[in-house]
C-alpha positions, 0 to 999 in steps of 0.5 A: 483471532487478532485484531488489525492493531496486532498485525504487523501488516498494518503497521509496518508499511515497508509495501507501501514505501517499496511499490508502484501502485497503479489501479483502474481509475474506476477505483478513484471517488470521482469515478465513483470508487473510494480512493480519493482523487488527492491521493492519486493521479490519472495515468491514462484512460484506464489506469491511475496510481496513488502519488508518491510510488513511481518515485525513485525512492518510492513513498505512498501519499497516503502513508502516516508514519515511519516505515518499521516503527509505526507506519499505517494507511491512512486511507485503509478503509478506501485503499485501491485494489493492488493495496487490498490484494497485497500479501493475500496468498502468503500463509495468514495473510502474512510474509510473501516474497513481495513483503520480504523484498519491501522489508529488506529494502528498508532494513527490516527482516521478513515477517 
């Protein structure tokens, strides 16, 4: 079995340089859930998305690094839900369509 260190998933951040990212606020620390409030803003009564992915040129606030080279989350552990569902239906966890269009995007060939 590989570690998360040896999966390209969590170094790569093409997704989370590519996506809006909107969550139900319950999801949000103040709320009593794990992302924290700095990451992201309340849309309305419901919903919230982390800062930096309804830019034009979409960058999540929480991600470290450079997109292809060394990316990762820096909130993984506390990352909302549409961030943990991301890629779960692709073969291993690895390379949906989703992930193939945020790499193209960037440059970089599917997985």
């Amino acid at each position: 079995m590989s570690s998360t260190a040896d999966n390209p998933c969590t170094r790569c951040g093409a997704c989370c340089a590519s996506f809006r990212v909107d969550f139900a606020r319950e999801e949000m620390m103040s709320e009593g859930g794990s992302v924290p409030d700095g990451l992201c803003g309340e849309l309305n009564h419901s919903l919230a998305r982390m800062r930096g992915t309804d830019h034009a040129s979409p960058r999540c606030a929480a991600l470290v690094g450079t997109v292809g080279v060394k990316a990762s989350c820096g909130i993984y552990e506390w990352r909302p839900s549409p961030c943990r569902e991301f890629g779960l239906r692709a073969p291993l966890g690895l390379g949906d369509d989703a992930c193939a269009r945020a790499r193209a995007r960037h440059g970089l060939p599917p997985l």
